[in-house]
C-alpha positions as a Markdown table, in Angstrom:
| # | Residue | x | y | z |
|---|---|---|---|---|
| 1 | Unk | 95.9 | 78.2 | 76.0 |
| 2 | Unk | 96.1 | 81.4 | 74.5 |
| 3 | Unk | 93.9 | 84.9 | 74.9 |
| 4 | Unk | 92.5 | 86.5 | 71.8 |
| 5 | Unk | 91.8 | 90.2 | 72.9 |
| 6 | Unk | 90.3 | 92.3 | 70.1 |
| 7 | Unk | 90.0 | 95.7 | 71.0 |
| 8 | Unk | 87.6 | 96.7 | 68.1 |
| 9 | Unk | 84.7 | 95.0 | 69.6 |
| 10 | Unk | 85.6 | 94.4 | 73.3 |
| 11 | Unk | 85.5 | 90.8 | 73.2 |
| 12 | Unk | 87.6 | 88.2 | 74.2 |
| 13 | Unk | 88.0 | 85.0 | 72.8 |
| 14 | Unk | 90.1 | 82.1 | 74.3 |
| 15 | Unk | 91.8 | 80.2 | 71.1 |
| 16 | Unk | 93.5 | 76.8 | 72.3 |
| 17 | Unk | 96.5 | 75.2 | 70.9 |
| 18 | Unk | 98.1 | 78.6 | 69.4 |
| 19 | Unk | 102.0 | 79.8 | 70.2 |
| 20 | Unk | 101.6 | 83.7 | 69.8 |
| 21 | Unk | 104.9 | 84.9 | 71.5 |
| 22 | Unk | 103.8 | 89.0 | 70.9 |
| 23 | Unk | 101.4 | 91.4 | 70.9 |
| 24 | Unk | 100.3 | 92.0 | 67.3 |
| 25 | Unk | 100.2 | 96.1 | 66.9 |
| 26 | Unk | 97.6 | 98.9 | 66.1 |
| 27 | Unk | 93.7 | 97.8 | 66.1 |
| 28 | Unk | 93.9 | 94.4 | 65.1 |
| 29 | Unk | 93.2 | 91.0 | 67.3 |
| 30 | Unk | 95.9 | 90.6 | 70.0 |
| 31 | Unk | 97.1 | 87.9 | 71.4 |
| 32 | Unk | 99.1 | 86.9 | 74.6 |
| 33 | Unk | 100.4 | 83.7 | 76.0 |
| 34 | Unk | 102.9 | 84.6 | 78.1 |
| 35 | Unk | 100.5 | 85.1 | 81.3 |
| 36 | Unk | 99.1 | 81.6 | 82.7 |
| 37 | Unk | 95.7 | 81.1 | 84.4 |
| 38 | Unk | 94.3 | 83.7 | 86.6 |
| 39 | Unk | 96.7 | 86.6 | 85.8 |
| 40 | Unk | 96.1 | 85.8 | 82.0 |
| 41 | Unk | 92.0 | 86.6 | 82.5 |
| 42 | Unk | 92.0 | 89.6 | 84.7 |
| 43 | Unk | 94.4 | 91.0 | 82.4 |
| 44 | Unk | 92.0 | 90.2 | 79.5 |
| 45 | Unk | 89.0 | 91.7 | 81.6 |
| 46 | Unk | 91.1 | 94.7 | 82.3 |
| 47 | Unk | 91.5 | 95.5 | 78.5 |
| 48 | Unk | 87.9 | 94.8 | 77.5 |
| 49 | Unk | 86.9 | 97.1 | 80.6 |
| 50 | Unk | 88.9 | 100.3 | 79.5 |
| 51 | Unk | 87.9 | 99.8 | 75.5 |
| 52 | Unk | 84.5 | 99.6 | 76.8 |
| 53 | Unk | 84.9 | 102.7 | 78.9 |
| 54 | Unk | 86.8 | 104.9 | 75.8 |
| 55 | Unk | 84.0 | 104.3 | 73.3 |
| 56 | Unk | 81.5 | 106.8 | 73.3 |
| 57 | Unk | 79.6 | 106.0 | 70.2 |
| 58 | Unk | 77.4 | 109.1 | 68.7 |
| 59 | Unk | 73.7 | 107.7 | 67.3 |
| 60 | Unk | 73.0 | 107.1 | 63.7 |
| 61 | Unk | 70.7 | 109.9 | 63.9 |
| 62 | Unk | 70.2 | 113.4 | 65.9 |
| 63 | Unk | 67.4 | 113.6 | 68.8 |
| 64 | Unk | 66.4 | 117.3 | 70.3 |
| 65 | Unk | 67.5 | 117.8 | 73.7 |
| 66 | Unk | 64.9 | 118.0 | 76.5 |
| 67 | Unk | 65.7 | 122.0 | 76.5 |
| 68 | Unk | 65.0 | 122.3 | 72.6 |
| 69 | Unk | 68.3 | 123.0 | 71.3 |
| 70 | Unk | 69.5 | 121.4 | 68.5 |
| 71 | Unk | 72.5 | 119.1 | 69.1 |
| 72 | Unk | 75.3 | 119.3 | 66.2 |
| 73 | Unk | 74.8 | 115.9 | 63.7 |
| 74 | Unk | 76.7 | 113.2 | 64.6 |
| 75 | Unk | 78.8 | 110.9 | 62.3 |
| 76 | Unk | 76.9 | 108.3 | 61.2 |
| 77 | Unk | 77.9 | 105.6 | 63.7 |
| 78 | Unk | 76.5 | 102.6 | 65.0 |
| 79 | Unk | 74.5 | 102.7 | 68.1 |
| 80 | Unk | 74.8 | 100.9 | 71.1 |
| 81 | Unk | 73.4 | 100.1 | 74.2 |
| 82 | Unk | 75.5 | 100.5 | 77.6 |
| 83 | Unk | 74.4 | 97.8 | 80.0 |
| 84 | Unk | 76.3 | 96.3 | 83.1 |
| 85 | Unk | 76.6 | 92.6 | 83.0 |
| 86 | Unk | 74.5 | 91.2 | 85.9 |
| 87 | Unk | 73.9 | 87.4 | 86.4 |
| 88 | Unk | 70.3 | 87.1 | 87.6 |
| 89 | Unk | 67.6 | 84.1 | 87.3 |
| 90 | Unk | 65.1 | 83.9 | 84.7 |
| 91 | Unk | 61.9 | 82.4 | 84.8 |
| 92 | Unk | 58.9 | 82.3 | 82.2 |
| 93 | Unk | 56.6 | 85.8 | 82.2 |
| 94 | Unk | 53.6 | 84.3 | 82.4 |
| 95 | Unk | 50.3 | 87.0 | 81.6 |
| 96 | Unk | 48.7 | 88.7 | 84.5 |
| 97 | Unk | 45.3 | 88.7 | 82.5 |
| 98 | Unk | 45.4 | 92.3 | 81.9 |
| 99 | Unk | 43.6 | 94.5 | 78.9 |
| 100 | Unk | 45.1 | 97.7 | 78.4 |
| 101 | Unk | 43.2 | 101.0 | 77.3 |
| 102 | Unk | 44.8 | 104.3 | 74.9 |
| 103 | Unk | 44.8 | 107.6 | 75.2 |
| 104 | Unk | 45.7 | 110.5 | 72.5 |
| 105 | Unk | 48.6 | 112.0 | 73.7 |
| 106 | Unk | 49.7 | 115.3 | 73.6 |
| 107 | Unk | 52.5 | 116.5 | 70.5 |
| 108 | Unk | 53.4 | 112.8 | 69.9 |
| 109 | Unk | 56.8 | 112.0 | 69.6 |
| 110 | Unk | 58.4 | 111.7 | 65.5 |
| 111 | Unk | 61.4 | 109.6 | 64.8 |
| 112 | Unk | 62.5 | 106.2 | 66.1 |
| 113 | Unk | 62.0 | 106.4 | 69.8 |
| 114 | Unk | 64.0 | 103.2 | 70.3 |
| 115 | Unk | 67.0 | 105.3 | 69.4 |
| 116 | Unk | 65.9 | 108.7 | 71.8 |
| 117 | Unk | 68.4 | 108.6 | 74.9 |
| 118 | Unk | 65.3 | 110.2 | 76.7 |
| 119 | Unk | 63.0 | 107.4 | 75.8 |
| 120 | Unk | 64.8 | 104.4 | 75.6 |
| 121 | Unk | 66.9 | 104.0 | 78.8 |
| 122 | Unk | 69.5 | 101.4 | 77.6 |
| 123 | Unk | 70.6 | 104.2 | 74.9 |
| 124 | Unk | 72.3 | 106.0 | 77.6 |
| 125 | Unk | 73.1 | 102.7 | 79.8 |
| 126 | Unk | 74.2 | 102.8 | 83.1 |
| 127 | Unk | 76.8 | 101.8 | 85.6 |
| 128 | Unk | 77.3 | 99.5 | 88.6 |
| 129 | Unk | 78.2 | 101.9 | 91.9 |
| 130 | Unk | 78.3 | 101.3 | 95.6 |
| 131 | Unk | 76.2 | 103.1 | 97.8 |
| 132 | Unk | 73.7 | 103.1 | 100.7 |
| 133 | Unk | 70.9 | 100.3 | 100.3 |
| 134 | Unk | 68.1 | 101.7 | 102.3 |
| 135 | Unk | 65.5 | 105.1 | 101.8 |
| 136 | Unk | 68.1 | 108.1 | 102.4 |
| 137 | Unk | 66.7 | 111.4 | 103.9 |
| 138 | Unk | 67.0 | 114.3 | 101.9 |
| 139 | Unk | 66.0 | 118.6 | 102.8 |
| 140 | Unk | 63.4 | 119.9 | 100.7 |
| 141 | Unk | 59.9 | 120.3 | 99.7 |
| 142 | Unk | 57.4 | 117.4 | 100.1 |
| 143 | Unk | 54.8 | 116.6 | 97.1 |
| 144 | Unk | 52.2 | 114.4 | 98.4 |
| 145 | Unk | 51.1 | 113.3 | 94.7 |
| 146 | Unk | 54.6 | 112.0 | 93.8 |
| 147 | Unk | 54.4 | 108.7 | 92.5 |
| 148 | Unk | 55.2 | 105.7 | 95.3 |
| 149 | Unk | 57.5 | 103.0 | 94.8 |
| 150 | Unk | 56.1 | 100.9 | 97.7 |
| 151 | Unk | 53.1 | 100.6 | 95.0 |
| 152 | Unk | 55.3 | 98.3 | 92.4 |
| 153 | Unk | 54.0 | 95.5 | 94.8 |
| 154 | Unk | 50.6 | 94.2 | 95.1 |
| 155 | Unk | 51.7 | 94.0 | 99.5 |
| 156 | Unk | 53.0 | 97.4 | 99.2 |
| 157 | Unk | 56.0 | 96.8 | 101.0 |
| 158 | Unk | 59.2 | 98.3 | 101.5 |
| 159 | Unk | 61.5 | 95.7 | 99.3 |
| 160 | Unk | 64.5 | 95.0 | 100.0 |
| 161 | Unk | 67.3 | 97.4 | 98.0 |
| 162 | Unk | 69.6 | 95.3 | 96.2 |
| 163 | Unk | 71.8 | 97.2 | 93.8 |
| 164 | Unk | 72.5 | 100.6 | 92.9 |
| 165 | Unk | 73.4 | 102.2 | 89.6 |
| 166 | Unk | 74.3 | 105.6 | 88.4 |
| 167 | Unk | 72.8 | 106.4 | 85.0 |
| 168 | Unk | 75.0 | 108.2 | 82.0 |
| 169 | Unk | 74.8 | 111.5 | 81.0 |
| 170 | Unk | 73.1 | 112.5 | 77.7 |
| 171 | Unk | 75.8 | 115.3 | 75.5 |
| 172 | Unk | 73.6 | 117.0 | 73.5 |
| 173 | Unk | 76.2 | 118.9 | 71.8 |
| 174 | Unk | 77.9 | 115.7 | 70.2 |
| 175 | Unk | 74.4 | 113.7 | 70.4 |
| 176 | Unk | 76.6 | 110.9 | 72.1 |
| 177 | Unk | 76.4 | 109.4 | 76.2 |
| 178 | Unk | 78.9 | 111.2 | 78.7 |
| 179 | Unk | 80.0 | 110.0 | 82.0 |
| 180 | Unk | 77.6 | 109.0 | 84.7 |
| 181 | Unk | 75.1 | 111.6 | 86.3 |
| 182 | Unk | 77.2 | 113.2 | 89.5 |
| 183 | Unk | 74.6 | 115.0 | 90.9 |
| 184 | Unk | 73.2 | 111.8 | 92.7 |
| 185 | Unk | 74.9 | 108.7 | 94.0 |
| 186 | Unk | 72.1 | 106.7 | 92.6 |
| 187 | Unk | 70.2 | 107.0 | 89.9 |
| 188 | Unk | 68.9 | 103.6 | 88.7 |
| 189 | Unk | 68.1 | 101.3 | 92.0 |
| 190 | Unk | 67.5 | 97.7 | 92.4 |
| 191 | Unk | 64.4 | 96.1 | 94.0 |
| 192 | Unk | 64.2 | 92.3 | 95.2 |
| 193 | Unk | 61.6 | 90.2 | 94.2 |
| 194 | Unk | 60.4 | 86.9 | 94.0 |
| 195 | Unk | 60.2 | 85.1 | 90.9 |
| 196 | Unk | 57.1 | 85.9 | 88.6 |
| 197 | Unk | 55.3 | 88.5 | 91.0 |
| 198 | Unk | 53.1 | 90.8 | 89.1 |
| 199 | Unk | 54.3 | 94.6 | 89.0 |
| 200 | Unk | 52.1 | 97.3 | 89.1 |
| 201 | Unk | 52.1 | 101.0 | 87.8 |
| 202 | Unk | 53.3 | 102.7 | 91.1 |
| 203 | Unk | 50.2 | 104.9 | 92.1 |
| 204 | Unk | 50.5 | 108.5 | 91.6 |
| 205 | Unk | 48.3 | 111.9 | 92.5 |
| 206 | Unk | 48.1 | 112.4 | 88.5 |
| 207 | Unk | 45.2 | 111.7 | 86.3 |
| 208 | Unk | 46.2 | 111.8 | 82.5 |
| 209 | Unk | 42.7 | 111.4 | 81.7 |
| 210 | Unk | 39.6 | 109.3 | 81.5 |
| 211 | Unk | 41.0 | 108.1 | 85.4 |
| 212 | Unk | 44.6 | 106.9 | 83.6 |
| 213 | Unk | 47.9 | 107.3 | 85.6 |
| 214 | Unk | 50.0 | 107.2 | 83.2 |
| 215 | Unk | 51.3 | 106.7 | 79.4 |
| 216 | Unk | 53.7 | 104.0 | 78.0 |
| 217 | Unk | 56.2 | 106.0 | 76.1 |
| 218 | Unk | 58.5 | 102.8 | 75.2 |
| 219 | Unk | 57.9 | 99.1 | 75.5 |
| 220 | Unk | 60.4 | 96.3 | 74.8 |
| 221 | Unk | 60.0 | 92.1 | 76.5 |
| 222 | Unk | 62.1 | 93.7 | 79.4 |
| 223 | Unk | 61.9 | 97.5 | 80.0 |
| 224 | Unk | 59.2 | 100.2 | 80.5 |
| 225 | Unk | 59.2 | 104.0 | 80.1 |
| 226 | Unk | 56.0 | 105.6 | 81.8 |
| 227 | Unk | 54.9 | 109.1 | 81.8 |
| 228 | Unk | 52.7 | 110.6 | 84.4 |
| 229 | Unk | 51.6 | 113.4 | 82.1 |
| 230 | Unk | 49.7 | 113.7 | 78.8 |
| 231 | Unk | 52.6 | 114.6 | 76.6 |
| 232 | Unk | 54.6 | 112.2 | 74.8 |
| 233 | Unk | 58.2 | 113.1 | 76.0 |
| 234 | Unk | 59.9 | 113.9 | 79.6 |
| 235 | Unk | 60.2 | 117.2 | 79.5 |
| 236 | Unk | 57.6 | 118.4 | 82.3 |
| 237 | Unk | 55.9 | 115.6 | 85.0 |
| 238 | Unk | 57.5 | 112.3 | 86.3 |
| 239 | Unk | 58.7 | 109.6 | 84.1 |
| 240 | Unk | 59.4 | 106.2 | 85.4 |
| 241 | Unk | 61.6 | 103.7 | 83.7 |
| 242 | Unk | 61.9 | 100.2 | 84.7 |
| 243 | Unk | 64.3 | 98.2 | 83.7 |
| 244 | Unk | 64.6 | 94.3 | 84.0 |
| 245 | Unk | 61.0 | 93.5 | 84.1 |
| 246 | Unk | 58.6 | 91.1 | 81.8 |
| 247 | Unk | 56.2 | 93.1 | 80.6 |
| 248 | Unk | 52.8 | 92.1 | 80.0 |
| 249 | Unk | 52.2 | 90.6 | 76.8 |
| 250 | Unk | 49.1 | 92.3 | 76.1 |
| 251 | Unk | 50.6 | 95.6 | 76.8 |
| 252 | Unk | 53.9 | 95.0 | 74.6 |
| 253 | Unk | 51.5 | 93.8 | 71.9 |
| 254 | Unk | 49.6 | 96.9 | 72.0 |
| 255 | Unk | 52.7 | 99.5 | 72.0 |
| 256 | Unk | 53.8 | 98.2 | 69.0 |
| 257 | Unk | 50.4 | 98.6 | 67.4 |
| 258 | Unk | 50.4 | 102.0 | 68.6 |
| 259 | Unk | 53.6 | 102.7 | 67.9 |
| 260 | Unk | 54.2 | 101.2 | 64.7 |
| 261 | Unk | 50.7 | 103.1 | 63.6 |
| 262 | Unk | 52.3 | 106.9 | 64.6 |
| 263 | Unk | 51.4 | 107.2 | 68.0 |
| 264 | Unk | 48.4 | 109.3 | 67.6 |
| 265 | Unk | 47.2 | 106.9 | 70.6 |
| 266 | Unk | 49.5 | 105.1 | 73.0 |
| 267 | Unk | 48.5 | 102.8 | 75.7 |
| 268 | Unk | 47.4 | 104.1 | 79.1 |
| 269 | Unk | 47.3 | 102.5 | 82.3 |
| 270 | Unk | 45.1 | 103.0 | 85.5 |
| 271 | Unk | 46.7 | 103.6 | 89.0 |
| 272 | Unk | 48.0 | 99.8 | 90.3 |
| 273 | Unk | 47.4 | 98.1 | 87.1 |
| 274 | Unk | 49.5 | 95.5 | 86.6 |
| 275 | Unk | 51.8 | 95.7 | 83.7 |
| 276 | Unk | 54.0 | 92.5 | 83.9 |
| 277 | Unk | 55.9 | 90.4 | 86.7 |
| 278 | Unk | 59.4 | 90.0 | 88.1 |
| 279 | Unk | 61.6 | 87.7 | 85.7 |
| 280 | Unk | 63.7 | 87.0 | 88.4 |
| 281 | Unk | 64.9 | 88.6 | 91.4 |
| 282 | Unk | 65.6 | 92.4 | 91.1 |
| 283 | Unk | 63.6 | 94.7 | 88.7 |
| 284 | Unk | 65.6 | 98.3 | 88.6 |
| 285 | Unk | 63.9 | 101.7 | 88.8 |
| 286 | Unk | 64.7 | 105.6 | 87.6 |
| 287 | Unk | 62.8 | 108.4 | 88.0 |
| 288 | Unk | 62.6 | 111.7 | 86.9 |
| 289 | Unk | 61.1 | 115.0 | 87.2 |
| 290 | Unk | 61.2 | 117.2 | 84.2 |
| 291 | Unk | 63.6 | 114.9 | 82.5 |
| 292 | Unk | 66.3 | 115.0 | 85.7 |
| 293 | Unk | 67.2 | 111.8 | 86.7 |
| 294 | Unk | 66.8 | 112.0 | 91.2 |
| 295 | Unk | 67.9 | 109.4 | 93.8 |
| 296 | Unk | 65.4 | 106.6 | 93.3 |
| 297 | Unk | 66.1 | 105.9 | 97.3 |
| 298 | Unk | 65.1 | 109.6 | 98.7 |
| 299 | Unk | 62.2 | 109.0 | 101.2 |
| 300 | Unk | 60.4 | 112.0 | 101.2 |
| 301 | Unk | 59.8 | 111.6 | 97.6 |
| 302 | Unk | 59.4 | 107.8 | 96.6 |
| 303 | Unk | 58.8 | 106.2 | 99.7 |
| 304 | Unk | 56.8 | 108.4 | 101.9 |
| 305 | Unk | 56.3 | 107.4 | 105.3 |
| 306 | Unk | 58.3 | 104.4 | 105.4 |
């Protein structure tokens, strides 16, 4: 068995029956067969893991940064989206049932939001870290009105932490993701769940209007981007991402409407709503405040009182 590593892509393919003594030079496919069994894979995972890690791809076109400077154009490369590979259960999203009501917002958004490293959280990506997995106590001032995790859940309960990530940086200079945000150990935290719960827009002290909670600036099958505010970016208020979620198909169905239509109107949720369920057992969560990513786990802010 031989090991087909192809450092232009990052992927590894095992070809059988080849005799490949050498490693073939510059960018092409290289192969080794020299190295049985284990040694031979780590090897290979090794090599994927550190292409992965050098490529820092810019997008295909320019977004403002959240401060209103103007990054430098790019090259015109292909975008990509920088996920950790986690193994989780799946099940069917079935509908909660839900109809979902629009609000104008304020200076909607131009351009393909899909592509805005603000918007779309898997545009930045995140990373896989170790760290404390539990409600961590932090100095500072209190606001009662900050939106509460405990609310995901229709039993408002404190779930159980299951994974923590750290969340890339966003260059605005070179329009292309840095290294993960160092200000926090935690930026993007997991939450366990059973199988096809509902989820629900965490309740906040904010009303965007008409006695809404919050906008939907992005909506794909599995991740969210909520704003507690009127306007349609993150630069003042709380944004929410969720990640690893089935959203509703009602609400999905509805952003794309909106979206696709110029998002004069986007959909708006009321405090608790339900907005999809659980896939399987961890949805993630990142929030912000004025387009800072914080520690998703800090109890004074997220999970008051518990």
């Amino acid at each position: 068995m031989c090991l087909t590593i192809d450092l232009r892509d990052g992927m590894i393919n095992a070809l059988a029956g080849r005799s490949i003594s050498d490693w073939e030079v510059e960018m092409k496919p290289h192969y080794l067969c020299r190295m049985p069994g284990l040694s031979m894979v780590l090897l290979g995972i090794a090599v994927v893991m550190l292409s992965a890690s050098l490529a820092l791809p810019a997008l295909a076109a320019p977004f403002d940064s959240p401060l209103g400077s103007s990054p430098a154009s790019p090259p015109a490369l292909r975008s990509r989206a920088y996920l950790p590979l986690v193994i989780r259960p799946i099940v069917s999203c079935a509908s909660t049932g839900e109809a979902y009501g629009t609000l104008e917002p304020i200076d909607p958004a131009a351009g393909n939001v899909a592509q805005h490293p603000d918007v779309n959280l898997a545009v930045r990506g995140y990373v896989p870290t170790v760290a404390a997995l539990g409600p961590v106590d932090y100095a500072g001032d209190v606001d009662p009105n900050a939106p509460q995790l405990v609310t995901l859940f229709g039993d408002r309960r404190t779930p159980l932490f299951t994974a923590a990530y750290r969340v890339y940086q966003w260059d605005w200079n070179c329009n292309c993701r840095g290294g993960p945000i160092a200000k926090w150990d935690v930026t993007l935290l997991g939450l366990r769940t059973p199988p096809g719960e509902i989820v629900h827009l965490p309740v906040a002290g904010y009303d965007v209007g008409g006695g809404y909670g919050a906008l939907v600036l992005y909506a794909e099958p599995t991740r969210l981007t909520l704003k507690y505010t009127r306007e349609d970016n993150v630069i003042a208020g709380y944004t929410l991402h969720l990640e690893n979620i089935c959203v509703d198909a009602n609400l999905l169905a509805l952003y794309r409407q909106l979206n696709a239509a110029g998002r004069s109107k986007l959909p708006a949720l009321r405090p608790g709503q339900p907005i999809g369920r659980a896939p399987g057992s961890e949805i993630d969560a990142a929030i912000r405040d004025s387009g800072a990513f914080l520690d998703p786990r800090s109890r004074k802010d997220w999970w008051q009182g518990r």
